[in-house]
C-alpha positions in Angstrom: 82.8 -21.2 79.1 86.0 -19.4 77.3 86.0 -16.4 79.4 88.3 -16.0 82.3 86.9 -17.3 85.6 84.6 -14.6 87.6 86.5 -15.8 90.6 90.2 -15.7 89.3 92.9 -13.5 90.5 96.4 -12.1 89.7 97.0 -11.4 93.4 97.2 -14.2 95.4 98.7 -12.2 98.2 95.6 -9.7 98.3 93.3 -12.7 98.4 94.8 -14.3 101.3 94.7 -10.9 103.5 90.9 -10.7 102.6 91.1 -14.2 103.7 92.6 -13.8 106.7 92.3 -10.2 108.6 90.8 -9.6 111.3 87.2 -8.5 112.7 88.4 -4.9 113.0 89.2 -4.9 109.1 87.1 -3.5 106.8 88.2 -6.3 104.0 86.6 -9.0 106.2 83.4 -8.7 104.0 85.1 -8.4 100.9 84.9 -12.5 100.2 81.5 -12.5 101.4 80.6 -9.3 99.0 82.5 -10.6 95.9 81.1 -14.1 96.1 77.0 -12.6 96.3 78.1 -10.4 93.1 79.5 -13.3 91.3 77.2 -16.1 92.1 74.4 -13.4 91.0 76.2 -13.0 87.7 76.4 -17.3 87.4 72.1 -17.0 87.7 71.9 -14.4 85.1 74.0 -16.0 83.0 71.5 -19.4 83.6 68.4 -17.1 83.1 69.5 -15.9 79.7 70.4 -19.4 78.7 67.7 -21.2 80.1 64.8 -18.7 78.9 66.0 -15.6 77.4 66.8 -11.7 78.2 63.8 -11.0 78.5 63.3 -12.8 82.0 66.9 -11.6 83.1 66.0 -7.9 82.2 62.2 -7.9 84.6 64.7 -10.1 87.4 67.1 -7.4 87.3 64.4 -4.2 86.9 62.8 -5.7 90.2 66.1 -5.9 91.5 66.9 -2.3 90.9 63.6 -0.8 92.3 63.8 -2.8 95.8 67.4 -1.8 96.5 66.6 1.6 95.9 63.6 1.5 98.1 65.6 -0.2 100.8 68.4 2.9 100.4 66.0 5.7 99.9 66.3 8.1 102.9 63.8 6.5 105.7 61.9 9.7 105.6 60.8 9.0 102.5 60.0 5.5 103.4 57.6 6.7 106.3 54.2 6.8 103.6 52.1 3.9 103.1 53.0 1.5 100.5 50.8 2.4 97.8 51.6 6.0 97.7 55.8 5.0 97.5 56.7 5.7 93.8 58.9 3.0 93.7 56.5 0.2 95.2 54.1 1.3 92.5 56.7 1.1 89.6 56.8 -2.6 91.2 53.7 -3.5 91.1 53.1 -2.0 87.9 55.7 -4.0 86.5 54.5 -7.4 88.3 50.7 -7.4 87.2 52.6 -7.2 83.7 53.7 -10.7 83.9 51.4 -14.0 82.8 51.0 -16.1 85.9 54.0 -18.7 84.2 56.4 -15.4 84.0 55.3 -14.6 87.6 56.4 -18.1 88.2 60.0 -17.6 86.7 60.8 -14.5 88.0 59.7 -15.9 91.6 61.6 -18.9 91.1 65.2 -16.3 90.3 64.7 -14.8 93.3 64.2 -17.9 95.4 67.3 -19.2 94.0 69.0 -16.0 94.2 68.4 -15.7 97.8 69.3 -19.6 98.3 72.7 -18.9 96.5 73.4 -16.2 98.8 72.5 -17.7 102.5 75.0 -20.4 100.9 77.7 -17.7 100.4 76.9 -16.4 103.9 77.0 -19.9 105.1 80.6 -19.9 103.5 81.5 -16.6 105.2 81.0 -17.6 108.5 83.1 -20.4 107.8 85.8 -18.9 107.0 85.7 -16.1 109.2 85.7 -18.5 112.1 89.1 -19.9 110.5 90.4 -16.5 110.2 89.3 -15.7 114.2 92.0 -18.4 115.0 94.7 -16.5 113.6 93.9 -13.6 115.7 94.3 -14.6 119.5 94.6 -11.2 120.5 91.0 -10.4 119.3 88.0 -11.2 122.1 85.9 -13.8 121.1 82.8 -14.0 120.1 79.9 -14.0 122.9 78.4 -16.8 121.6 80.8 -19.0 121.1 82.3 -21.4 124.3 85.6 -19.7 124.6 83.6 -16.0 124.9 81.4 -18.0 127.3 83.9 -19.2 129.5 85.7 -16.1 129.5 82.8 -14.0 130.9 82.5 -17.1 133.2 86.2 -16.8 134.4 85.6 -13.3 135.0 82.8 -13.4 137.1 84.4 -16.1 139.8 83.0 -19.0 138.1 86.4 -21.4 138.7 86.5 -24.4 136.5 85.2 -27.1 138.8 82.2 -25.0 138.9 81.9 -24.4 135.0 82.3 -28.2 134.7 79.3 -28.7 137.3 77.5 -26.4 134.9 78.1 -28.0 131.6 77.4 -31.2 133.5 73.9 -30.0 134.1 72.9 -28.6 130.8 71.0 -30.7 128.0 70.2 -29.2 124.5 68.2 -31.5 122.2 66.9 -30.2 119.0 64.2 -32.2 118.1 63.0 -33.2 114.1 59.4 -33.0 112.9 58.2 -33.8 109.9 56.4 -30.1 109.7 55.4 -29.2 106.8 57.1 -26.1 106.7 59.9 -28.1 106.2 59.4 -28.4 102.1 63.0 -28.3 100.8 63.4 -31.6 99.1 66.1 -33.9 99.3 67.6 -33.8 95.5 67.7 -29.5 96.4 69.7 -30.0 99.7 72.1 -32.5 97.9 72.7 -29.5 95.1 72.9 -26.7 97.7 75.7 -28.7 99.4 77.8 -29.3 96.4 77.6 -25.7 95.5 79.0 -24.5 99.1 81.5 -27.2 98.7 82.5 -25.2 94.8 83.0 -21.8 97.3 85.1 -23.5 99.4 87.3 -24.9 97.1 87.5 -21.3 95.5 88.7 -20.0 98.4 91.7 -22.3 98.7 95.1 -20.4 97.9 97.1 -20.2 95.5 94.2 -20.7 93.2 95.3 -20.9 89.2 93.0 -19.6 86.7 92.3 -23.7 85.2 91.1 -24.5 88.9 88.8 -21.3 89.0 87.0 -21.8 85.7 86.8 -25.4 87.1 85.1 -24.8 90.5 83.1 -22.1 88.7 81.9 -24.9 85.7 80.2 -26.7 88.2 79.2 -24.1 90.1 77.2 -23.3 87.5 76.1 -26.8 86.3 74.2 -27.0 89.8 73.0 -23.7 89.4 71.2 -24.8 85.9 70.0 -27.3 87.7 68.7 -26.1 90.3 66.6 -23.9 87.7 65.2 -27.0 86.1 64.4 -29.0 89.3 61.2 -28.9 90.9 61.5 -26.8 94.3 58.7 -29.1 96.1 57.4 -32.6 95.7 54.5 -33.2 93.4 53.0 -36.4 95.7 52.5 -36.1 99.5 55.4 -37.8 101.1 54.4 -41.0 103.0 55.6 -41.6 106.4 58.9 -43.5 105.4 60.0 -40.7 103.2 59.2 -38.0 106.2 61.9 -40.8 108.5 64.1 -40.6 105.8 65.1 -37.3 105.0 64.8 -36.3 108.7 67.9 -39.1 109.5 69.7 -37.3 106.5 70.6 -34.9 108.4 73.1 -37.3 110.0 75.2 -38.4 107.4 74.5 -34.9 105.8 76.0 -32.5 108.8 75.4 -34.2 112.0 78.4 -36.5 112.4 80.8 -34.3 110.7 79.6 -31.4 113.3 79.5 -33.5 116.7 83.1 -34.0 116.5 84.0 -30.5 116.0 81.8 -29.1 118.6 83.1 -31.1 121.8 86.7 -30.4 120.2 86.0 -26.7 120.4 84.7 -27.7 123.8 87.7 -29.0 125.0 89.7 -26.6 123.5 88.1 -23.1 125.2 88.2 -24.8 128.0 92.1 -25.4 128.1 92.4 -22.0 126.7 90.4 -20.5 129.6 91.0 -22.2 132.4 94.3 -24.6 131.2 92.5 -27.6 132.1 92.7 -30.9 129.6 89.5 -33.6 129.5 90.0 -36.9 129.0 87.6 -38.3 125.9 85.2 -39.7 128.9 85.1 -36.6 130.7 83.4 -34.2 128.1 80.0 -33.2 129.3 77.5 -34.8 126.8 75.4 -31.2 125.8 74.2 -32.1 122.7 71.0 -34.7 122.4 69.1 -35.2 119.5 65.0 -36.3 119.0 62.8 -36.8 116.8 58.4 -36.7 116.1 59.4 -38.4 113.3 57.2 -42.1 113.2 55.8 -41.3 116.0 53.2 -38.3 115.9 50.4 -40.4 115.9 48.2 -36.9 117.3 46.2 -36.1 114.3 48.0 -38.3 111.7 46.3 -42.1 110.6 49.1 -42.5 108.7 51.5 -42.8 111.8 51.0 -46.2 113.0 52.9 -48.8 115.6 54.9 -49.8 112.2 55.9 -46.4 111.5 57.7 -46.1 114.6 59.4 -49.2 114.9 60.5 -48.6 111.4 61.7 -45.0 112.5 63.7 -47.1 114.8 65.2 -49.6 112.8 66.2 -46.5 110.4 67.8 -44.5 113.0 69.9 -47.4 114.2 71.1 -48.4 110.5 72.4 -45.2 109.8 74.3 -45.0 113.4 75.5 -48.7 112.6 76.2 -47.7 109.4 78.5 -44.9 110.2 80.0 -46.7 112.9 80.8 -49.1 110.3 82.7 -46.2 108.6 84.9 -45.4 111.2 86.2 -48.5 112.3 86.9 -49.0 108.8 88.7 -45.8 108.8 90.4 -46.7 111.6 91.6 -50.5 110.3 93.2 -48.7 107.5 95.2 -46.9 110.3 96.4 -49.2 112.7 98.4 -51.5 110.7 100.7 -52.2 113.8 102.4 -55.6 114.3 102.9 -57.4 117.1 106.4 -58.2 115.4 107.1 -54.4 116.0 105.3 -53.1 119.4 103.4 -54.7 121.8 99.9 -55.5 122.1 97.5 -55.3 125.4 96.3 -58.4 127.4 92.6 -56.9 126.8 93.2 -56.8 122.6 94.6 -59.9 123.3 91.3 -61.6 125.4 88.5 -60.0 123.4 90.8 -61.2 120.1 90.3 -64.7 121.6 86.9 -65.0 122.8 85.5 -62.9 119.7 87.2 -65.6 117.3 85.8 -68.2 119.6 82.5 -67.0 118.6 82.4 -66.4 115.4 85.9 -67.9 114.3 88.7 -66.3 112.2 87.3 -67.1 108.9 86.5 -63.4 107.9 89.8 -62.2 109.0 91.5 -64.9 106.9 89.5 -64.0 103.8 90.2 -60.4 104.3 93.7 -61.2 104.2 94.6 -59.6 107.2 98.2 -60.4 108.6 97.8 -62.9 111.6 100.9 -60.4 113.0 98.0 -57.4 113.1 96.1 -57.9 115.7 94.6 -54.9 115.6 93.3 -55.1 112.3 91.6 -58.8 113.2 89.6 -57.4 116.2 88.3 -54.4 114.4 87.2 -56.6 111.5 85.2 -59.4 113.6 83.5 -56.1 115.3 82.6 -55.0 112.0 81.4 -58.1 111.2 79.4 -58.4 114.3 78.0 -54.9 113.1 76.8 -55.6 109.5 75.0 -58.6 111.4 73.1 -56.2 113.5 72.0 -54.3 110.8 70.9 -57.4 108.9 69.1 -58.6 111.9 68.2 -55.8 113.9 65.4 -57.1 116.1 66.7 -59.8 117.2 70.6 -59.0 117.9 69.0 -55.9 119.4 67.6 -57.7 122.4 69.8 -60.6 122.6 73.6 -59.7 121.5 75.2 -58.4 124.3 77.9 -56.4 122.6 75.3 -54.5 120.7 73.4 -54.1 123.9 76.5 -52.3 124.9 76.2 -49.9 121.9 72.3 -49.7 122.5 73.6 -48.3 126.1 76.1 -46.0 124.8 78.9 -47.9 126.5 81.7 -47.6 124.4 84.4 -48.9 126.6 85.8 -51.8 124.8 86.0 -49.9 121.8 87.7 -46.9 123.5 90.1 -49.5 125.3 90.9 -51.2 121.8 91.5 -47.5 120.4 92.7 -46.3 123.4 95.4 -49.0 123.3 97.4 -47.6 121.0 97.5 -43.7 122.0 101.3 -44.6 122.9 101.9 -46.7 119.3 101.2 -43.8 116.9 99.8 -40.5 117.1 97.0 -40.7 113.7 95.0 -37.9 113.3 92.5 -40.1 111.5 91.9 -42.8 114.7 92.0 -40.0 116.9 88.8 -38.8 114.9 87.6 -42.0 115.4 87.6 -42.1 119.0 86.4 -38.5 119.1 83.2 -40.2 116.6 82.1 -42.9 119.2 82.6 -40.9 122.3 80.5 -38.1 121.0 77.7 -39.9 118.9 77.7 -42.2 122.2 76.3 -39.2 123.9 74.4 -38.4 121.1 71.9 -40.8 120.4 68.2 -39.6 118.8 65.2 -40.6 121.1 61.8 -40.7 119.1 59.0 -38.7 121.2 55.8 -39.9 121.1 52.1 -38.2 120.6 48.8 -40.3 121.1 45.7 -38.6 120.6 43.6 -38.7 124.1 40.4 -40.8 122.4 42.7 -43.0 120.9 43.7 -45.5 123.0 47.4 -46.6 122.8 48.9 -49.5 120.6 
């Protein structure tokens, strides 16, 4: 742009103690404040280019009469509407505008307020990384480690709090309601831009790396202006499947993770206890109407559920996949250099019995890393489920075991080499299939009562 980034700064220092202080600090809110102000400026700046002053100048008179009317004392806010001065001024101003102006100036403040629930989103985040720097502070009520806190202090020991967590189930469940408008190619967007205010938050930050962030910043912000909020044609049923299982990849199997490690952690914090990977309470489900809310909708049929299915399972597969991928570029340990179990060893055999050593060899995996061999011919085995999923899904016992949530082997192979290296990266991965093994989506179903079932 050739102007100094909005978001640059000759003190660093000052920065990082806005960044970092405590919940008793008036400068916690300062990041929050300055990135509302700035992103603001970023959709002005769009406006102008986009369309002209003219729709900036009515955005930013609207602007200026609400806040106003929101900070007037409240006894003057006690009339009716339509005798407040400012309400009228409002108005009067509105039913100036052609229905296509309307339009505009609704569509800036949409996106205003969607660009700041981002920078809140972004606040919280960092304020929860800031809370860790402050022991001394209480926690938050809502949060496990507040939880367990008020637990402790009411006589709940931690054999009893474990009873409890054993006995609580939370499942959020998706529907395809149609509330739920926000299209994929906006959420897709929305993320990158709170990825930008993240990346503008990391210190030091040099003025190159600020105009940088704030560049594309405001590339999504343009367009975001030029994209359609809402779909033009009624999604089918497959689209509705869709974009409710993209909330997996999207947040869901970055989140899981994160949440049973904040488990385990408040509850060593609290009550110095440490869990084993197989003893975390499972408190998180996940289901779905999607494919199969046949109450009221002809278009959901037998197909669209097994399809719903077939989906959900690809994309668990699929990251699954990921992982163990993730984790053969990890354990690259040699049976030249440490030793290998008996069970690595067995499974090794009987898996290359069955499906021979042929994709390990063309992979040009070491015959020395064992490790590396099994994981591949598992996810060979994988990509063959997802090829085939009806029929491996009833028939191939090692994806029966997955169907069943029963991990073991995998946690035995992974498990195997807690005392060989200490990888941040295959400890993730362990932490992935013990938590999405709890975790699995369940499809609810809805017949109509004079319909009679498939």
């Amino acid at each position: 742009m050739g102007e100094p980034s909005l978001w640059g700064t000759g003190d660093q220092r000052g920065r990082l103690d806005e960044l970092t202080t405590g919940t008793t600090s008036p400068a916690k809110d300062l990041p929050l404040r300055r990135d509302v102000r700035l992103l603001g400026i970023l959709l002005g700046r769009v406006l102008v280019e986009q369309v002209g002053e003219s729709l900036l100048g009515v955005v930013e008179e609207l602007r200026r009469i609400f806040i106003q009317h929101r900070e007037q004392p409240r006894s003057q806010t006690t009339s009716p509407d339509f005798e407040d001065p400012l309400l009228n001024q409002a108005r009067e101003t509105i039913s100036g505008l052609t229905v296509d102006q309307a339009h505009r100036v609704t569509k800036a403040f949409a996106i205003y307020f969607e660009l700041t629930n981002l920078a809140e989103t972004n606040h919280r985040k960092r304020r929860r990384r800031a809370a860790k720097l402050h022991a001394e502070q209480p926690a938050l009520e809502g949060s496990f480690r507040g939880t367990f806190r008020r637990m402790r202090a009411a006589g709940i020991d931690a054999g009893q709090a474990l009873e409890v967590l054993r006995k609580i189930k939370v499942v959020p469940v998706f529907t395809a309601h149609p509330t739920e408008v926000a299209r994929r190619t906006v959420l897709l967007k929305r993320r990158r831009i709170g990825k930008q205010l993240e990346r503008l938050d990391r210190l030091p930050l040099s003025e190159a790396d600020a105009c940088r962030f704030e560049a594309l910043i405001f590339a999504e912000v343009t367009s975001l202006w030029q994209t359609d909020e809402v779909r033009l044609e009624k999604p089918l049923v497959t689209d509705e499947i869709r974009m409710g299982l993209d909330h997996y990849p999207f947040s869901l199997f970055a989140a899981l993770p994160r949440l049973y490690d904040e488990l385990v952690d408040s509850l060593r914090s609290v009550y110095e206890i440490d869990l084993e990977d197989g003893e975390v309470p499972g408190l998180l489900f996940f289901g779905s109407w999607i494919g199969g809310d046949r109450d009221g909708n002809p278009f959901v049929t037998p197909g669209s559920t097994r399809e719903a299915l077939q989906r959900a399972r690809n994309v668990i597969i699929g990251h699954y996949i990921a992982e163990l991928e993730r984790a053969t570029d990890q354990l690259s340990a040699s049976i030249r250099q440490v030793g290998v179990s008996d069970a690595v060893r067995t499974r090794l055999a009987s898996y290359g019995a069955q499906m021979g050593d042929e994709y390990a060899r063309q992979s040009r995996i070491s015959s020395s890393e064992l490790y590396r061999r099994l994981l591949n011919l598992m996810m060979v085995r994988l990509r063959h489920s997802r090829e085939e999923i009806e029929e491996l899904f009833r028939r191939d016992r090692f994806m029966t075991s997955l169907e069943a949530r029963q991990f073991g082997f995998i946690d035995e192979v992974l498990g195997d080499t807690d005392d060989l290296i200490a990888i941040d990266e295959v400890q993730q991965t362990k932490i992935h299939f013990h938590t999405l093994g709890k975790n699995r989506e369940s499809i609810g179903f809805k017949q109509h009562p004079a319909v009679p079932g498939p």
